[in-house]
C-alpha positions in Angstrom: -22.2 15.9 12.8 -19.4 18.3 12.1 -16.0 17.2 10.9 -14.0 18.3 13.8 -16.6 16.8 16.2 -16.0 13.6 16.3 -13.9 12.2 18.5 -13.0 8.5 19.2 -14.0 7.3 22.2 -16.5 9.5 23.7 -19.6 9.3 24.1 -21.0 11.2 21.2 -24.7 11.3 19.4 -24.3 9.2 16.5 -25.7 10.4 12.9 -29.0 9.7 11.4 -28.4 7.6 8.6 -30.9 10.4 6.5 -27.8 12.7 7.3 -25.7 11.2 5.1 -27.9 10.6 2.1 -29.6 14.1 2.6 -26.1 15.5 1.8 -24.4 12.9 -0.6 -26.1 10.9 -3.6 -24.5 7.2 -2.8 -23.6 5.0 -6.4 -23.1 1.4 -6.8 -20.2 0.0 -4.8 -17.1 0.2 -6.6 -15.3 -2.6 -4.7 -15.4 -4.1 -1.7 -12.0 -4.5 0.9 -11.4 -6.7 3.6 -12.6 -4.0 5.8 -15.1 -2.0 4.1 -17.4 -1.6 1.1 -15.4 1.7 -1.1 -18.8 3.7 -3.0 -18.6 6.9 -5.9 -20.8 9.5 -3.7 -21.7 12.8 -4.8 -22.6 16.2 -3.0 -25.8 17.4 -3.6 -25.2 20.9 -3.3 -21.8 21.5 -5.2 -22.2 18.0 -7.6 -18.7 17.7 -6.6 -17.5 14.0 -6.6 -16.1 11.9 -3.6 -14.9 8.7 -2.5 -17.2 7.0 0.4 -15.5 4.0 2.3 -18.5 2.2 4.4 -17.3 0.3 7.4 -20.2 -1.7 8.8 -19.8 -2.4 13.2 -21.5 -5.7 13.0 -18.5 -6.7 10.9 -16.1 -7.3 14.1 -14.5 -5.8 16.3 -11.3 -5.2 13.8 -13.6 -3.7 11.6 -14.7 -0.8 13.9 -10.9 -0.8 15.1 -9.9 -0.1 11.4 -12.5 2.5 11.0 -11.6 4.3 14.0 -7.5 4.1 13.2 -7.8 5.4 9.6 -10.1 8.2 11.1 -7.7 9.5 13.7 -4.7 9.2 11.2 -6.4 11.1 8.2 -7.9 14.0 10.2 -4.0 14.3 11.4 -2.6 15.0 8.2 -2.8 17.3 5.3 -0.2 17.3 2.2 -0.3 17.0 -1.6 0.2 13.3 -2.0 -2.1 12.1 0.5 -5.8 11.4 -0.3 -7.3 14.1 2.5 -10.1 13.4 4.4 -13.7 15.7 4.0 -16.3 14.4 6.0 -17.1 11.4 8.8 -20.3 10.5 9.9 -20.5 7.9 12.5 -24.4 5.8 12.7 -25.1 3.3 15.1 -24.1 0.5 12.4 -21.9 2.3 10.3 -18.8 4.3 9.9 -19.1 6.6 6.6 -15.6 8.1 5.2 -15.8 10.5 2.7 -12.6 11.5 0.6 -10.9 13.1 -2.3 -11.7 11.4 -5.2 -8.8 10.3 -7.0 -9.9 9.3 -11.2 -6.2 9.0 -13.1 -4.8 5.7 -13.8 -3.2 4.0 -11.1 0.7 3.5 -12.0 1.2 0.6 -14.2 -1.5 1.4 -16.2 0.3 5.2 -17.0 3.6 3.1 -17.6 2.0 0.4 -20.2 0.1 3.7 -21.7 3.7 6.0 -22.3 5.2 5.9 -25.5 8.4 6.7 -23.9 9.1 5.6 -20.2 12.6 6.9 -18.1 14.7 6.5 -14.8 13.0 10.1 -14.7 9.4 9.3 -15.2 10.5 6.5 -12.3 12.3 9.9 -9.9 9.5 11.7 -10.0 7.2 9.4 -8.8 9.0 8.2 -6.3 10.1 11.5 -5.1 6.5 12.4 -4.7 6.2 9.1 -2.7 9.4 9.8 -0.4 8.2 13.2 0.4 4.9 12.0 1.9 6.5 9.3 3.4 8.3 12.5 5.2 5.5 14.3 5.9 3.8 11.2 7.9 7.2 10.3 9.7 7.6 14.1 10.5 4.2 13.6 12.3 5.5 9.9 13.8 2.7 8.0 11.4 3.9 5.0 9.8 1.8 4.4 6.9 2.4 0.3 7.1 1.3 -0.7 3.6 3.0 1.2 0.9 2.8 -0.7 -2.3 2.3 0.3 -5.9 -1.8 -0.5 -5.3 -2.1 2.1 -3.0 -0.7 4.4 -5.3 -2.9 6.3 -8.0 -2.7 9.4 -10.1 -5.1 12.2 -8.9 -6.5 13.0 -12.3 -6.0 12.2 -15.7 -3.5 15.5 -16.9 -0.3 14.6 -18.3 1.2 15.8 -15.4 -0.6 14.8 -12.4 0.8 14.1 -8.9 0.4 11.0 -6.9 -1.5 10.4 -4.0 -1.3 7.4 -1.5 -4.3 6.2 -0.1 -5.7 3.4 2.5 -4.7 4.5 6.2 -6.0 1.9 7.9 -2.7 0.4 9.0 -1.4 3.5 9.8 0.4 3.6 13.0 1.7 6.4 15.5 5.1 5.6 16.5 4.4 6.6 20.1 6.7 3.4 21.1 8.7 0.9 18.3 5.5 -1.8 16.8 6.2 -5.5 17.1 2.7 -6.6 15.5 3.8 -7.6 11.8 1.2 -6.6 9.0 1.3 -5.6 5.3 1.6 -7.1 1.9 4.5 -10.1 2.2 6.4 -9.4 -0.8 6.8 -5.5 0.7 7.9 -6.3 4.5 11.1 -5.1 5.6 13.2 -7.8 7.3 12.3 -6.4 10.6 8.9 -7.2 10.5 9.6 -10.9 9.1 12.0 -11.1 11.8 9.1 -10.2 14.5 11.8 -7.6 15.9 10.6 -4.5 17.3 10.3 -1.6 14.1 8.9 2.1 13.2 9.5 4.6 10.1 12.0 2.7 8.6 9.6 0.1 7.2 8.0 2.4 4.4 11.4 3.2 3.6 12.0 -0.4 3.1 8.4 -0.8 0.9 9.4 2.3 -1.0 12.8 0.9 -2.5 10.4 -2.3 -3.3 8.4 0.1 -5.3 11.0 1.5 -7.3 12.7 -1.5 -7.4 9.9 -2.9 -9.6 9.0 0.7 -11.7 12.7 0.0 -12.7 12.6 -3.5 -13.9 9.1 -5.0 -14.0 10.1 -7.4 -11.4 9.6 -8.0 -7.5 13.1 -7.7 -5.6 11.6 -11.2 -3.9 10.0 -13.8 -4.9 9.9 -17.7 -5.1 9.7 -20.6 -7.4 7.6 -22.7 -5.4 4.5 -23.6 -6.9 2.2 -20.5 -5.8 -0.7 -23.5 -4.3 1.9 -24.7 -1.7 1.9 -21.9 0.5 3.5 -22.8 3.5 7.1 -23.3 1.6 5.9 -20.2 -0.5 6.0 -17.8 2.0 9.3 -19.7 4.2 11.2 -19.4 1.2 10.3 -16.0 0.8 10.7 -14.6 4.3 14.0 -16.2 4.3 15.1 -14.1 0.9 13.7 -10.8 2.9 15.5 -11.5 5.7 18.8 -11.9 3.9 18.1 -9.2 1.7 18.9 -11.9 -1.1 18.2 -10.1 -4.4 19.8 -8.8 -7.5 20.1 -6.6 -10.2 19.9 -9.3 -13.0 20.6 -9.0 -16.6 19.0 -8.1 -18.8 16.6 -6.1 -16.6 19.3 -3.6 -15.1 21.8 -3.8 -17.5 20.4 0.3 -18.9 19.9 1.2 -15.4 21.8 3.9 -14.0 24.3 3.3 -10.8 22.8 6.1 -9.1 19.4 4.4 -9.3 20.9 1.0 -7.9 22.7 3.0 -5.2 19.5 4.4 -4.3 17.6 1.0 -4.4 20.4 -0.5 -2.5 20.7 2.3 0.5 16.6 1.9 0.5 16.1 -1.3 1.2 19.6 -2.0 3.4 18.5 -5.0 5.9 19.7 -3.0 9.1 17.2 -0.6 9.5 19.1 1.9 11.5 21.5 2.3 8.4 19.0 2.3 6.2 18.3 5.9 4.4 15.4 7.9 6.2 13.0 9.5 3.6 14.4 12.9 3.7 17.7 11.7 3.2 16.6 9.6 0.1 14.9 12.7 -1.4 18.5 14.5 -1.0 19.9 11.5 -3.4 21.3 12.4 -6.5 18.6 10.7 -8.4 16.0 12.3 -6.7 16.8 15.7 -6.6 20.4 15.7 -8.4 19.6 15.2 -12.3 21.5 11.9 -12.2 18.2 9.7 -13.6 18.7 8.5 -16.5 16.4 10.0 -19.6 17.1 6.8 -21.5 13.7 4.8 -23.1 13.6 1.7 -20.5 9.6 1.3 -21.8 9.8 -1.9 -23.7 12.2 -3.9 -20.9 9.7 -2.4 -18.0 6.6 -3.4 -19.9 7.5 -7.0 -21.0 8.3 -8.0 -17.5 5.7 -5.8 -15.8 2.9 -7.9 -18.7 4.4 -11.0 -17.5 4.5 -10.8 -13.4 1.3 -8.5 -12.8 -0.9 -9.3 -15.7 -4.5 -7.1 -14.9 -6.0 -10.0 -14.1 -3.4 -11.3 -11.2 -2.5 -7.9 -9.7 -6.1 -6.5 -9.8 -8.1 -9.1 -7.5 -9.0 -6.7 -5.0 -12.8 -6.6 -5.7 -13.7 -8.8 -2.8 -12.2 -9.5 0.6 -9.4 -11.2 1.2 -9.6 -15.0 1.8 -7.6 -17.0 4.5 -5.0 -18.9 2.4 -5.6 -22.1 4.7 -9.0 -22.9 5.9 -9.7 -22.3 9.4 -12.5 -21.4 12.2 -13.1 -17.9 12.1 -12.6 -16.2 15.2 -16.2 -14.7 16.7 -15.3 -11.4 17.4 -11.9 -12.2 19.0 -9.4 -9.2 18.5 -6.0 -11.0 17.0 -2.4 -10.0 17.9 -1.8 -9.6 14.7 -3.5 -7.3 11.7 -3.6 -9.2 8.2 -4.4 -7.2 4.8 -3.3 -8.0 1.5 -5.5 -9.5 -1.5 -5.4 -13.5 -2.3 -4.8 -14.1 -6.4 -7.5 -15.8 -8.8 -5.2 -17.0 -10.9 -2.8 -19.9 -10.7 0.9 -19.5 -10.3 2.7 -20.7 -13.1 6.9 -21.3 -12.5 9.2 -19.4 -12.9 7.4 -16.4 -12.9 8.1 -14.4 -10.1 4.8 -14.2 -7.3 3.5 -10.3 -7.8 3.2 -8.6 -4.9 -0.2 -8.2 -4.2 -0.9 -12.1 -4.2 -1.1 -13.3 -1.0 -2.8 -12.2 2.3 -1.1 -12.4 5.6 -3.2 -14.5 7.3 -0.9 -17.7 7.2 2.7 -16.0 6.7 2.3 -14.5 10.3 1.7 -17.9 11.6 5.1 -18.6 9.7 7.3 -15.8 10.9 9.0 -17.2 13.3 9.9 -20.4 11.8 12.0 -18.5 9.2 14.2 -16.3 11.9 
């Protein structure tokens, strides 16, 4: 099937399954998601390399819904930072996604390899960030999900750009969204709040994100023991909602004012006086030469080694678990969409939660307790 052929919806002739591995060499899986199964293919004809996410129907009905979003969102856009799309084919049991193949080093790893690490290293990747962030909200997509896993280099040259990836959250902002979902410690107070939101959300996760490039530490976080996560999460929702955090000491004693101005203005708790991404990337220490070129490496390091040690902040080989046991749902479509990745290790106080570690299975049953 063509790549501009398919379209969601109608009734269409689905794909041999001999299609797709008459054209692409499929390798081991790579890692599994909570909604597909993420495979190294390669073209037979050019040898050229590619990402293949498999989404298989008989999975549920959020499954093919996920398939279906991230197609419609990725075929929509085209731009530098954003993994592009190159070829769908759709079987009777499968959706098959074929992408740019992204091989650098996703960011931490580039920080903990630098011998020399700056407020500048930190503008420039979060420049690249704001200006697809612009791109999508020029286009009314909210991405949903920004977080520093979802952000890798493209290759492995010193200067590489970054690309985001992992659309299937992505949302048109035809009307304001009310269904909270994302990664908790990266939800703007809007979406705790269960109040009506749009653009300004990635905004929100994107002062997270530099937040922790500039310190090594989450903006949120609680002391609860990690295992009780009812009073976990509470705790946390209430910080988010307050917009309780702080630049300690030592962490932000070298860091520029113009970089906490930034941070501040980014993650403002009223979203409609929060800064849009455009006018972030006008900010002085994005486009003004006011980042500091001072070595921050061996502060950043130290605290990024303590809260998102490889082995807590890299548990996304296998689906997401529900962080309380319950009945699974048959095929029941929920009124809310969970994602985030549930930690293998044990949380030891004080150590701040990193902010991959908990899916959002449970916190959206707790939203509205912490209003």
């Amino acid at each position: 099937m063509p790549f501009g052929c398919l379209t969601i919806g109608e009734k269409k002739d689905y794909n041999n399954p001999s299609e797709v591995t008459d054209k692409y060499d499929l390798g081991q899986i790579v890692k599994s998601e909570e909604f597909c199964e993420i495979f190294r293919a390669k073209d037979k004809t050019t040898m050229k390399m590619y990402t293949c996410k498999k989404f298989m129907k008989k999975d549920g009905r959020k499954v093919r819904k996920a398939a279906k979003n991230e197609i419609v969102i990725l075929k929509m856009v085209k731009h530098p930072n954003i993994l592009q799309l190159v070829d769908i084919f759709e079987t009777k049991k499968e959706y098959f996604l074929f992408l740019e193949l992204a091989t650098g080093r996703e960011v931490f790893d580039w920080i903990l390899d630098q011998g020399y690490y700056s407020e500048r290293d930190t503008s420039n990747v979060v420049r690249q960030v704001l200006e697809a962030v612009a791109y999508l909200h020029s286009l009314h997509i909210v991405h949903r999900n920004l977080k520093l896993e979802n952000l890798v280099y493209y290759n492995r040259l010193k200067h590489s750009k970054i690309v985001i990836s992992d659309f299937h959250l992505a949302k048109l902002e035809s009307r304001l969204i009310k269904d909270p979902c994302g990664t908790p410690e990266y939800l703007a107070p809007e979406v705790v709040g269960r109040q009506r939101y749009g653009s300004p959300v990635d905004c929100w996760a994107t002062g997270v994100i530099m937040y922790i490039l500039l310190s090594g530490n989450p903006p949120f976080y609680d002391e609860t023991d990690d295992d009780d996560f009812e009073n976990h999460d509470k705790n946390l929702f209430r910080k988010i909602l307050a917009g309780d955090y702080e630049f300690d000491s030592p962490y932000w004693d070298e860091i520029s004012d113009s970089a906490k101005s930034l941070v501040a203005r980014l993650m403002e708790v009223d979203q409609d006086l929060r800064l849009t991404a455009q006018e972030a990337i006008n900010h002085e220490w994005i486009s003004g030469g006011a980042a500091s070129d001072k070595n921050i490496k061996e502060n950043v390091c130290a605290q990024i080694e303590k809260n998102f040690a490889r082995a807590k902040w890299k548990v996304a080989a296998s689906p997401a678990e529900p962080r309380q046991p319950s009945p699974a749902p048959q095929e029941a479509e929920p009124t809310t969409r969970c994602n985030g990745e549930a930690s293998a290790e044990p949380h030891t106080p004080p150590t701040p939660a990193h902010p991959n570690s908990h899916d959002l299975c449970s916190p959206c049953r707790l939203l509205h307790t912490v209003r």
